[in-house]
MIDREN-483745 format. One record per residue: x negated, y negated, z of N, C-alpha, C, CB in turn; residue in three letters. Coordinates in steps of 0.001 Angstrom, whole numbers, padded with zeros to 6 digits, always signed. Each point is the difference from the previous one (the first is absolute). Glycine has a CB too. Example, Ala and Ser with C-alpha at 12.3 -4.5 7.8 and 13.67 -1.06 7.14 Angstrom:
-013190+005690+007800+000890-001190+000000-000900-001200+000000+001892+001173+001246ALA;-001542-002223-001966-000820-001190+000060+000770-001090+000730-001184+000628-002145SER;
This chain:
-017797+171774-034464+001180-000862+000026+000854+000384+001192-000042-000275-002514UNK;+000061-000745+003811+000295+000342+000790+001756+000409+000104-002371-001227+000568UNK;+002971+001500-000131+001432+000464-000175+000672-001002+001289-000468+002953-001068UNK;+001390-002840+000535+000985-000972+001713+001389+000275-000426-001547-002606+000685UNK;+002624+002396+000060+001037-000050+000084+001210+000185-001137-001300-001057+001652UNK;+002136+001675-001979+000450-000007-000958+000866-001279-000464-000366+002330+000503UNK;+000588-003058-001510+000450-001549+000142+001777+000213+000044-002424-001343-001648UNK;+002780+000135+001880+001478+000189+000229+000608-000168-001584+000054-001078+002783UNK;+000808+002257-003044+000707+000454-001085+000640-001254-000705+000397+002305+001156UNK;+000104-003519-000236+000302-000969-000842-000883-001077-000703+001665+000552+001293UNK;-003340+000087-000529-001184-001030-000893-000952+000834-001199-000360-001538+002487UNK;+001376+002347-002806-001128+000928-001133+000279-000843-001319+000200+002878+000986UNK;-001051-003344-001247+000364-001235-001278+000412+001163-001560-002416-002517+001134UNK;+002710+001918-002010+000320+000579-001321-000813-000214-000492+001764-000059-000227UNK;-002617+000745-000043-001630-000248-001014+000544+000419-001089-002170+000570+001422UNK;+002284-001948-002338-000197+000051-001691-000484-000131-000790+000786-000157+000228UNK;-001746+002035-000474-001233+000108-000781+000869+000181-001474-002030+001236+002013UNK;+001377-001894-002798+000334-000129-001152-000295+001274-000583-000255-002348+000019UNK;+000808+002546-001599-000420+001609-000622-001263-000702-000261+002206+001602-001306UNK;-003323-000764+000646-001045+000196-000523+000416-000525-002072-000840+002309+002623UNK;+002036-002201-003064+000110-000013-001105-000041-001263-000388+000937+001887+000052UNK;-000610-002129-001226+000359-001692-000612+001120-000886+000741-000473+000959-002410UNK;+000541-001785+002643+000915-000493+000874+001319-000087-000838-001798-001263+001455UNK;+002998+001091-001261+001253-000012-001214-000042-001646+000002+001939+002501+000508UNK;-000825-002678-001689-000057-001714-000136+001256-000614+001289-000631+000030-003337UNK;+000353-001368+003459+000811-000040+000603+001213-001053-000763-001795+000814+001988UNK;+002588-001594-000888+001606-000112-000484-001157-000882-001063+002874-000026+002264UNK;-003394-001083-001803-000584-001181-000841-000606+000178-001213-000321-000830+001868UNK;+000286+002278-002022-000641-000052-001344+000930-000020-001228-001819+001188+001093UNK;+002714-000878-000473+000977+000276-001561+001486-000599+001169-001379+003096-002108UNK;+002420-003333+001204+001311-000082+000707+000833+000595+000086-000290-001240-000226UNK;-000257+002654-000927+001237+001142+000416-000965+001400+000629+002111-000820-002384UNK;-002770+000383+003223-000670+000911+000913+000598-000127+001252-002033-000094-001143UNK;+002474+001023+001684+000609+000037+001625-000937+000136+001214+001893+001129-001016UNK;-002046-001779+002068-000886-000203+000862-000415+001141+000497+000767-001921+000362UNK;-001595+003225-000491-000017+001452+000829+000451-000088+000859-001473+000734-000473UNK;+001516+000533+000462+001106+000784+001487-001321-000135+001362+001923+002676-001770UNK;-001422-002465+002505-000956-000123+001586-000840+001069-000381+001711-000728+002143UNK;-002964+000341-001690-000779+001335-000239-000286+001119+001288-001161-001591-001834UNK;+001227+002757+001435-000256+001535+001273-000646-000640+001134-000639+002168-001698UNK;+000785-001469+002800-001280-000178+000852-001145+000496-000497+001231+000075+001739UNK;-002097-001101-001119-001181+000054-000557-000703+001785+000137-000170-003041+000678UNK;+000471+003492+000375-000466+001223+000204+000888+001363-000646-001009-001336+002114UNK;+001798+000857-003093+001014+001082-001154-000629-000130-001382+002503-000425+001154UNK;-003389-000808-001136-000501-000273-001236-000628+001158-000529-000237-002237+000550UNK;+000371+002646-001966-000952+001480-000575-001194-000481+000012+001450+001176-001642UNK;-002928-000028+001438-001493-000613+000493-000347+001276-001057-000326-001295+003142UNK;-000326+000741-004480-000397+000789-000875-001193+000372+000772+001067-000913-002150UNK;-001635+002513+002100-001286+000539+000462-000763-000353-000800+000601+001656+000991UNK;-000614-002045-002293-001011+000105-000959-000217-001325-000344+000523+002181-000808UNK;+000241-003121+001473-000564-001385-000020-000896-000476+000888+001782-000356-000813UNK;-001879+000535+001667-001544-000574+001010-001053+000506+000050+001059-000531+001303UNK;-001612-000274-001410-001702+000232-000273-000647-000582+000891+000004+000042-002192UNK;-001485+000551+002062-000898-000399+000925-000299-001804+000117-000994+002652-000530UNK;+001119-003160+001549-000424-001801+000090+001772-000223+000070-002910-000790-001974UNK;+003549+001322+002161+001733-000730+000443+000501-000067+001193+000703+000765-001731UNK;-000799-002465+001452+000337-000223+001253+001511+000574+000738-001622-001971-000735UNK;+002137+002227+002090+000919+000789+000246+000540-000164+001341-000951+001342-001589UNK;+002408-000917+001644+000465-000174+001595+000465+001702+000345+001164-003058-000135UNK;-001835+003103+001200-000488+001525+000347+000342+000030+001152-001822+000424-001267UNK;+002261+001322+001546+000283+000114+001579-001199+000518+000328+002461+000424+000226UNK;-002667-001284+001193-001122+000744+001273+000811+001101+001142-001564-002621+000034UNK;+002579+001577+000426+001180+000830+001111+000719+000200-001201+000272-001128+002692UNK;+000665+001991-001462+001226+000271-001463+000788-001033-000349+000417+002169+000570UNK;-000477-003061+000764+001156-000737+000098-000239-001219-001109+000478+000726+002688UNK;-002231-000783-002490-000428-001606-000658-000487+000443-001215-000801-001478+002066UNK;+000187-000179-003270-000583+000267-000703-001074-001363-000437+001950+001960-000355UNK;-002809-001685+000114-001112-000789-000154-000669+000036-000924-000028+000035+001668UNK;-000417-001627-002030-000639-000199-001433-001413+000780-000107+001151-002453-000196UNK;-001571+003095-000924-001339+000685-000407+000107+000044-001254-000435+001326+001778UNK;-000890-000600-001969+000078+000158-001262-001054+001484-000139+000589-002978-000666UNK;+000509+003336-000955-000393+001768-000067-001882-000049+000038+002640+000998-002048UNK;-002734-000061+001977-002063+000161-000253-000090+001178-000756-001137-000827+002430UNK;+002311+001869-001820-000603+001347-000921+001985+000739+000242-003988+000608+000920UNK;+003726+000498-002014+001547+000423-000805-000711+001312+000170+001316-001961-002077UNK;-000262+002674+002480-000144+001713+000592+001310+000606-000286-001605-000388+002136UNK;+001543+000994-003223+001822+000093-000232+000639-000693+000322+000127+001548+000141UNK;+000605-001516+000738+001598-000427+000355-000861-000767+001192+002371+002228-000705UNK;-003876-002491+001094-000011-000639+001132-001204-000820-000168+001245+001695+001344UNK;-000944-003191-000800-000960-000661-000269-000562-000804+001317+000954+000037-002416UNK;-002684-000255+002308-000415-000735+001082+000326-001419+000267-001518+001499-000280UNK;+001540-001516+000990+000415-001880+000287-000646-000901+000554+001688+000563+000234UNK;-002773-001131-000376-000302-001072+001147+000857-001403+000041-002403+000973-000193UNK;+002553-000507+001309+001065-001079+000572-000725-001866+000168+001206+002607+001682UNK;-000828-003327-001870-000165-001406+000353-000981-000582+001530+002552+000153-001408UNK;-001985+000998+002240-000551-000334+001282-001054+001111+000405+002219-001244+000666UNK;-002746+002162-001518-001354+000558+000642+000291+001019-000141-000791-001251+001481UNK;+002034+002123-001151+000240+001439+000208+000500+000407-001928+001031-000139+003450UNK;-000997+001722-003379-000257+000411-000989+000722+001589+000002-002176-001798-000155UNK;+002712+002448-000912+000666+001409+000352+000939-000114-001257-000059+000297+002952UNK;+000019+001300-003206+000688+000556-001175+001582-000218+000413-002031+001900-000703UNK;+002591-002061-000373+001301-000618+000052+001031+000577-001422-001344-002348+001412UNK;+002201+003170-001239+000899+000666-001053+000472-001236-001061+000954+002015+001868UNK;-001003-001677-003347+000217-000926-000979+000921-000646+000098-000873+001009-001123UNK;+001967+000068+001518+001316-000380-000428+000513-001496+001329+000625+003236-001256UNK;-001552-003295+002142+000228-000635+000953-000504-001751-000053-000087+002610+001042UNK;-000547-002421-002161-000449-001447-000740+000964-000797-000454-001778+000940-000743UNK;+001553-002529+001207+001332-000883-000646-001407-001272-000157+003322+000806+001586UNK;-002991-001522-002922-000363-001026-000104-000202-000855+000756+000610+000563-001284UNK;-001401-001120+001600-000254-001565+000832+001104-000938+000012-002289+000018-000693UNK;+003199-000883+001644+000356-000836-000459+000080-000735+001576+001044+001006-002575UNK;-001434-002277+002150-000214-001106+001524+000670-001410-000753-002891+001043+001418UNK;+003824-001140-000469+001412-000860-000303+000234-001378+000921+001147+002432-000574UNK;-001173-003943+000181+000643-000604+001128+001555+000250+000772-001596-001462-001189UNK;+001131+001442+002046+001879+000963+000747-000392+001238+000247+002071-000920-001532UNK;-002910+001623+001411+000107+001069+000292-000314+000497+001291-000177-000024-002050UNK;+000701+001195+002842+000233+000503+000894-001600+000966+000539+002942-000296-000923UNK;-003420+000137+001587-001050+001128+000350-000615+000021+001597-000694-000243-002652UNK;-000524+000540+002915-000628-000118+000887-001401+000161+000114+001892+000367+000484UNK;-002820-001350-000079-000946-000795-000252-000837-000002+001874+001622-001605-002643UNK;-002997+002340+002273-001030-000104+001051-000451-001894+000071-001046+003092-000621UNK;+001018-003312+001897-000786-001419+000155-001629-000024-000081+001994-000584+001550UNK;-002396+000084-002030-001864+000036-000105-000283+001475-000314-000706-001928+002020UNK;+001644+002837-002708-000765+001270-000071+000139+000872+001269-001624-001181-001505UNK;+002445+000456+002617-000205+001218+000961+000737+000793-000296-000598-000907+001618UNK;+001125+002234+000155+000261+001315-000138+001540-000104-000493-001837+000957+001877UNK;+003012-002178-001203+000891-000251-000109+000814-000853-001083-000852+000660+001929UNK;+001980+000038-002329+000941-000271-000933+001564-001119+000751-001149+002831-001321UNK;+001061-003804+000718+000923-001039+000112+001097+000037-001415-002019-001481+001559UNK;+003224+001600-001506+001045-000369-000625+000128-001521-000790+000781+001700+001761UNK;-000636-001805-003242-000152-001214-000230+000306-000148-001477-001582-000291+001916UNK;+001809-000956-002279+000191-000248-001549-001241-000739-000846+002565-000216+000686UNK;-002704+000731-002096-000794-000817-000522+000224-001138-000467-000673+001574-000211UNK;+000412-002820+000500+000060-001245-000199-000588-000489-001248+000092-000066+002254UNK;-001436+000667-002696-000647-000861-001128-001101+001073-000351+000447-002732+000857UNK;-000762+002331-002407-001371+000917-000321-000654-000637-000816+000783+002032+000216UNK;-002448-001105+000382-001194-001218-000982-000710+001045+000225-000023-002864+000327UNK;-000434+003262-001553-000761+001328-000430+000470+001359+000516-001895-001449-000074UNK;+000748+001877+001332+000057+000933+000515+000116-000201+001435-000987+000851-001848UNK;+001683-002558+002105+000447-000068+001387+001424+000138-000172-001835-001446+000961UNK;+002685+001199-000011+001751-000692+000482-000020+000038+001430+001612+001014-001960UNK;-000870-002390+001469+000388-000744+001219+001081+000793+000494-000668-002302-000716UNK;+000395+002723+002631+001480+000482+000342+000628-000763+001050-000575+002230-000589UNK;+001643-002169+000717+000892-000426+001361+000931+001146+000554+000118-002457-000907UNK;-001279+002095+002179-000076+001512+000656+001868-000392+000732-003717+000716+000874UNK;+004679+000549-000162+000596-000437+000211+000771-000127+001673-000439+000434-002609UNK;-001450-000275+003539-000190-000665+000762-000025-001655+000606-000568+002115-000674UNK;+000104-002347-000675-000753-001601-000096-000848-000131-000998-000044-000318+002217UNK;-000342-000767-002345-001538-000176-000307-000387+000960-001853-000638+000013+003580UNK;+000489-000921-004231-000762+000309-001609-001507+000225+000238+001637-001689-001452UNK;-002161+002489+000128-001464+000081+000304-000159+000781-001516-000376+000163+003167UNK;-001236-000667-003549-000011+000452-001344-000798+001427-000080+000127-002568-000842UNK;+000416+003756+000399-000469+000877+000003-000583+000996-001160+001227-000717+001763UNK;-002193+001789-002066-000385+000616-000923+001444+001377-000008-003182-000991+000315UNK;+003238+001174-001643+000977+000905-000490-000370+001384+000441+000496-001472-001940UNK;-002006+001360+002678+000266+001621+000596+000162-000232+001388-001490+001436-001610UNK;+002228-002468+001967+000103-000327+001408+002141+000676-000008-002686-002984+000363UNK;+003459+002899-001485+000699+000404+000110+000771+001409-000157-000664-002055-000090UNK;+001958+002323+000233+000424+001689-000044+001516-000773-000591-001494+002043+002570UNK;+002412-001090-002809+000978+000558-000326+000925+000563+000596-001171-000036-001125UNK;+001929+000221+001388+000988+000999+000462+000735+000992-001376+000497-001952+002238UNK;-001073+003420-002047+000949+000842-000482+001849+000549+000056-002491+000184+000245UNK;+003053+000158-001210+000990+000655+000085+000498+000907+000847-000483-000562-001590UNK;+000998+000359+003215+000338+000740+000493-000035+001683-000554+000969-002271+000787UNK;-000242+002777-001615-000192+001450-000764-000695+000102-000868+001649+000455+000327UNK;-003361-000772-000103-000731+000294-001004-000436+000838+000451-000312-001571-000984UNK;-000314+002591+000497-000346+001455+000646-001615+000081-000181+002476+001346-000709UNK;-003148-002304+000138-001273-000187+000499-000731+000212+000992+000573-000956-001009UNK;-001856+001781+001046-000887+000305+001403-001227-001084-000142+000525+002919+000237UNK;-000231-003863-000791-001233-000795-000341-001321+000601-000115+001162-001557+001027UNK;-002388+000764-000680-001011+000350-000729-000845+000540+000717+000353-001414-001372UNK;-001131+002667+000508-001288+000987+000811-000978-000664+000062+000426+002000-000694UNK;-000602-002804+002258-001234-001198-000172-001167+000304+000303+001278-001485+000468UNK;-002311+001635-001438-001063-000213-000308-001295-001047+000468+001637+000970-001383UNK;-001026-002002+002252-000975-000832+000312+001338-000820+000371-002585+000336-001509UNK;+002105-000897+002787+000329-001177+000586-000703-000775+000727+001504+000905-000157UNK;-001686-002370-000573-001010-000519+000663+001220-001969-000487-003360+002555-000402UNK;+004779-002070+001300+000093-001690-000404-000709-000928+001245+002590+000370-001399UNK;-002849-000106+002004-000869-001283+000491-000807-000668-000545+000152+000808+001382UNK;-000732-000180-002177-001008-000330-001069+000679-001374-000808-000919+002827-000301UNK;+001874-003243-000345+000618-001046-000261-000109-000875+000893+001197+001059-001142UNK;-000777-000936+002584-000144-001134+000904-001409-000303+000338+002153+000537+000897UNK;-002845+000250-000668-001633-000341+000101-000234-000416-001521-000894+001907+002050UNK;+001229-001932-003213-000413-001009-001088+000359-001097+000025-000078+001338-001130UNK;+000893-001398+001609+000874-001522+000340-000568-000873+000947+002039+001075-000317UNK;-002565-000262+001351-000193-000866+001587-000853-001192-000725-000264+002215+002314UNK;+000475-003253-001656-000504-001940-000292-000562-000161+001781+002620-001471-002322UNK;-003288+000571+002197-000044-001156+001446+001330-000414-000016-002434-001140-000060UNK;+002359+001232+001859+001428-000773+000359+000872+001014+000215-000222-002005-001362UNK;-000133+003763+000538+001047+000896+000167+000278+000147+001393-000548+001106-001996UNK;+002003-000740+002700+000262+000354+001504-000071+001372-000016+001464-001853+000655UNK;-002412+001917+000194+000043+002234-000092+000038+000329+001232-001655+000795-001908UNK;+001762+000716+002366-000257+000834+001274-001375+000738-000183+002609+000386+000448UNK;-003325-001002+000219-001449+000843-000008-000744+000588+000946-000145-001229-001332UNK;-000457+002236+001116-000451+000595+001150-001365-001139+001273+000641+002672-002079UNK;-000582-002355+003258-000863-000669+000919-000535+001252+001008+001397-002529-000193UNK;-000866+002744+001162-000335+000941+001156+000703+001260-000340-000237-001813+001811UNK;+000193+002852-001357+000562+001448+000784+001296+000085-001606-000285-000428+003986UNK;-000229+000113-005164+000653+001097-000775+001185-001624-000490-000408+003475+001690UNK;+000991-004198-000255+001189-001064-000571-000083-001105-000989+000558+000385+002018UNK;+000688-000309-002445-000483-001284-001092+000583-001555+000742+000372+001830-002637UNK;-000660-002783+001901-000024-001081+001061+000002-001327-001607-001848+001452+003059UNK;+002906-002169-002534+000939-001031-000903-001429-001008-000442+002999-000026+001577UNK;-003230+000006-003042-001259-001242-000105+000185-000419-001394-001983+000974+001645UNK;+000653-001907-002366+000343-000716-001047-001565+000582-000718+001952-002401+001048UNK;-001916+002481-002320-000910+000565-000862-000478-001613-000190+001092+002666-001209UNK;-002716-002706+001736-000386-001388-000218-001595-000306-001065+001416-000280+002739UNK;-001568+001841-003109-000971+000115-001070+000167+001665-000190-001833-002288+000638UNK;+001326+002442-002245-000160+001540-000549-001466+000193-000365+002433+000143-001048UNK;-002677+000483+001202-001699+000847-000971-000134+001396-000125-001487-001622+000956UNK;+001632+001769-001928-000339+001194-000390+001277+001142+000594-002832-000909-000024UNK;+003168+001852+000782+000726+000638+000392+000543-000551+001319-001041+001644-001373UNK;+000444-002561+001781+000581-000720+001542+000362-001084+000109-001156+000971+000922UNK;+001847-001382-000056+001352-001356+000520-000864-000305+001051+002837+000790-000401UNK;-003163-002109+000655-000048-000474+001419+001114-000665+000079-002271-000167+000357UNK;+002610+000720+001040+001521-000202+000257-000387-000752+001611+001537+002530-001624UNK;-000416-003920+001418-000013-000649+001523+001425+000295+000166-001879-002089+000074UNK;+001760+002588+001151+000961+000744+001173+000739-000922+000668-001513+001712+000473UNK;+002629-001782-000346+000895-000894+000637-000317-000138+000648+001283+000161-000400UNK;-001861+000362+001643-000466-000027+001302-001223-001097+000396+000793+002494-000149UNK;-001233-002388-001135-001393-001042+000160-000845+000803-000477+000296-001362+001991UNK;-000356+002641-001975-001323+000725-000183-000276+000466-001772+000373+001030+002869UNK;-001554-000480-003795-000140+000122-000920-001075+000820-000866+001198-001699+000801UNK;-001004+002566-001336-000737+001346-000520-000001-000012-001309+000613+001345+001716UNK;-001386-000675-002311-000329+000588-001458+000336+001260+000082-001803-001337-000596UNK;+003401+001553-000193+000670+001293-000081-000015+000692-001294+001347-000837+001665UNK;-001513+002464-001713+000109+000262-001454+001381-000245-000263-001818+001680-000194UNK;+001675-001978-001305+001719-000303-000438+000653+000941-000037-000276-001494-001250UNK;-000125+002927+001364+000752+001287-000497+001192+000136+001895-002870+001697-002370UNK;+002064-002232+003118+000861-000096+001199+001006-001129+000365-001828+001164+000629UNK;+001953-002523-001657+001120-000551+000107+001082+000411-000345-001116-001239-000024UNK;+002270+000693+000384+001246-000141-000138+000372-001062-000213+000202+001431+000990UNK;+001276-002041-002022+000253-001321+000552+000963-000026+000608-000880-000930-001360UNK;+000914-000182+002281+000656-000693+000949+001636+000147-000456-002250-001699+000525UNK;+003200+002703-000215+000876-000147-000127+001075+000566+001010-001115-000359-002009UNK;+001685-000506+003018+000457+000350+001118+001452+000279-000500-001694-001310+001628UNK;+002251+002318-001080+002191+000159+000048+000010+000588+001139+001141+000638-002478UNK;+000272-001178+002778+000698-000385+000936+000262+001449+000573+000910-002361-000998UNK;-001125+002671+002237+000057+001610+000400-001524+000773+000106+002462+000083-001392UNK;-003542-000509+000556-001061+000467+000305-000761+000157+001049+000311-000489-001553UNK;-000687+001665+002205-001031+000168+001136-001164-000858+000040+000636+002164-000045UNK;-000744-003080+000689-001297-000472+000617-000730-000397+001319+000609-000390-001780UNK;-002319+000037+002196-000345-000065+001164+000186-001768-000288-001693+002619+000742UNK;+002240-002868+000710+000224-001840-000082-000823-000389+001364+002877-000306-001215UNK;-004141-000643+001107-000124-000944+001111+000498-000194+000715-000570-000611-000758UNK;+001319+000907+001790+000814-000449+001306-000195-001583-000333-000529+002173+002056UNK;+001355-003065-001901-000577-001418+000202-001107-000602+000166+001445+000196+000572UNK;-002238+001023-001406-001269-000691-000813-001167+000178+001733+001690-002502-002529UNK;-001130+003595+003100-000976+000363+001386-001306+000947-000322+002291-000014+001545UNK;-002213+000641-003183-001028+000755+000115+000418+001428+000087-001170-001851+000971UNK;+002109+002358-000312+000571+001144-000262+000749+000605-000709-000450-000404+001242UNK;+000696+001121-001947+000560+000533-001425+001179+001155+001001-002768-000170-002363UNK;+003999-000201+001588+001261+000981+000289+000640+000084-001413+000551-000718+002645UNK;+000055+001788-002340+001153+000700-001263+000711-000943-000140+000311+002280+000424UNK;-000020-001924-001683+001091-001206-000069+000991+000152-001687-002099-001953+001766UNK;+003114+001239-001959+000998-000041-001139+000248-000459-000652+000474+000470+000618UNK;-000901-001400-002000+000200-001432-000099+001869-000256-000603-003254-000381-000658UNK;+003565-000717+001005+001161-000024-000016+000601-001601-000616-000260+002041+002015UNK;-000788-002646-002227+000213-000838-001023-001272-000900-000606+002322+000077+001085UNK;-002313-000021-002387-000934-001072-000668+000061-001521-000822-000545+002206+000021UNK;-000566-003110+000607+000117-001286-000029-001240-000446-000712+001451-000114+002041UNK;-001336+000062-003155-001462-000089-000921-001050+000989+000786+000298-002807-000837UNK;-001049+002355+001019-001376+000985+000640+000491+000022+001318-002287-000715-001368UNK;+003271+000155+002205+000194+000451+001308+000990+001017+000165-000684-002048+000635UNK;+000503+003401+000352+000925+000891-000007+000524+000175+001602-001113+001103-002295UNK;+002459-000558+002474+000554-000186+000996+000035+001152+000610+000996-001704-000751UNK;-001502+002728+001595+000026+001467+000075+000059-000007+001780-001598+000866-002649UNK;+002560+000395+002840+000650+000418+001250-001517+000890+000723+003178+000244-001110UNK;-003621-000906+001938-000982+000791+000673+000271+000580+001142-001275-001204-000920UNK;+000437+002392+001125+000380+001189+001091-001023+000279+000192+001837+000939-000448UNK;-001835-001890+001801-001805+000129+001215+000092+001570+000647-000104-003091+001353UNK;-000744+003659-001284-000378+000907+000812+000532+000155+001175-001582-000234-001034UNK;
């Protein structure tokens, strides 16, 4: 789980994980019941040790900072394994377990197609084990629930989790379709902007923007996901020669990047 930037203090949403207990009644059930009081932050909530068991599902820290949906596999005293939603996996302290809860309105941050990068965004809608987000760049897109994270409690004193296996790419290579936009390898090691136009077995034939087109293993894609500031080699005006370069703005699949010829 790749790490990036710490988010700005005024977009850490209020995640309201419910208790684990019976829910109380509310005003509608009776008329001399008073509407509850606001409930704790979600991360003050008490977390019985002796209630989770193996197969529960869970929102778990990887960083300290984040936390991500998994679910337990195995209970070691006070510490339990986790495989996480997106591939990776690692022992994780009990007490650091909070119930699942995925909310319309809610505040988080959400990989596009499974890649390395985390976008800021709200959940819009849910249907099973997808939600819809609106990222708060632009642009909605329907995503799997281990595509998202959390933001922790500034003073949580959590070291997150002793990881054991990381393999989230593995989610995005289950996912990859025809039509996917990826970075795939061609010559001398670089990857090079193309479209997944058949799969078999462990390999993509991928046609290359350029015109050109190979049978790549999938374990060497990436997908296609350009931001603004990233290092790349750009075509000079399409002469054939490759220079450094910055990209500095994006226009659907066209990107705008500051090049620096030799």
């Amino acid at each position: 789980m790749p790490s990036s930037n710490l988010p700005d203090p005024d977009r850490i949403p209020d995640m309201t994980l419910p208790d684990r207990g019976k829910s109380p009644p509310t005003s509608g059930d009776s008329p001399n019941i008073k509407p509850p009081a606001k409930a704790p932050a979600p991360w003050d909530l008490p977390t019985s040790v002796d209630g989770w068991k193996i197969g529960d599902r869970v929102l778990a820290p990887w960083e300290p900072m984040f936390c991500y949906v998994g679910t337990i596999q195995e209970i070691n005293k006070l510490n339990v394994m986790i495989q996480f939603d997106d591939g990776d996996a690692g022992w994780v302290a009990i007490d650091q377990l909070r119930a699942v809860s995925v909310e319309r309105g809610q505040k988080m941050s959400s990989r596009r197609k499974m890649g390395a990068l985390f976008y800021p965004g709200e959940i819009q809608d849910i249907r099973g084990d997808e939600v819809l987000v609106a990222f708060d760049d632009g642009g909605e897109d329907w995503t799997r629930i281990a595509a998202l994270r959390f933001y922790r409690a500034e003073d949580d004193d959590t070291q997150g989790a002793r990881p054991t296996k990381v393999a989230s790419n593995q989610v995005f290579l289950d996912s990859l379709r025809k039509g996917d936009r990826v970075w795939a390898p061609w010559v001398g090691g670089a990857l090079f902007v193309g479209t997944v136009h058949d799969l078999r077995d462990d390999q993509a034939h991928v046609h290359f923007d350029d015109g050109d087109q190979s049978w790549v293993d999938v374990t060497h894609l990436l997908p296609f996901e350009p931001t603004v500031g990233m290092g790349v080699m750009s075509n000079w005006r399409m002469g054939g020669q490759y220079y450094s370069g910055v990209v500095t703005e994006i226009n659907g699949s066209q990107l705008q990047s500051i090049a620096h010829p030799l």
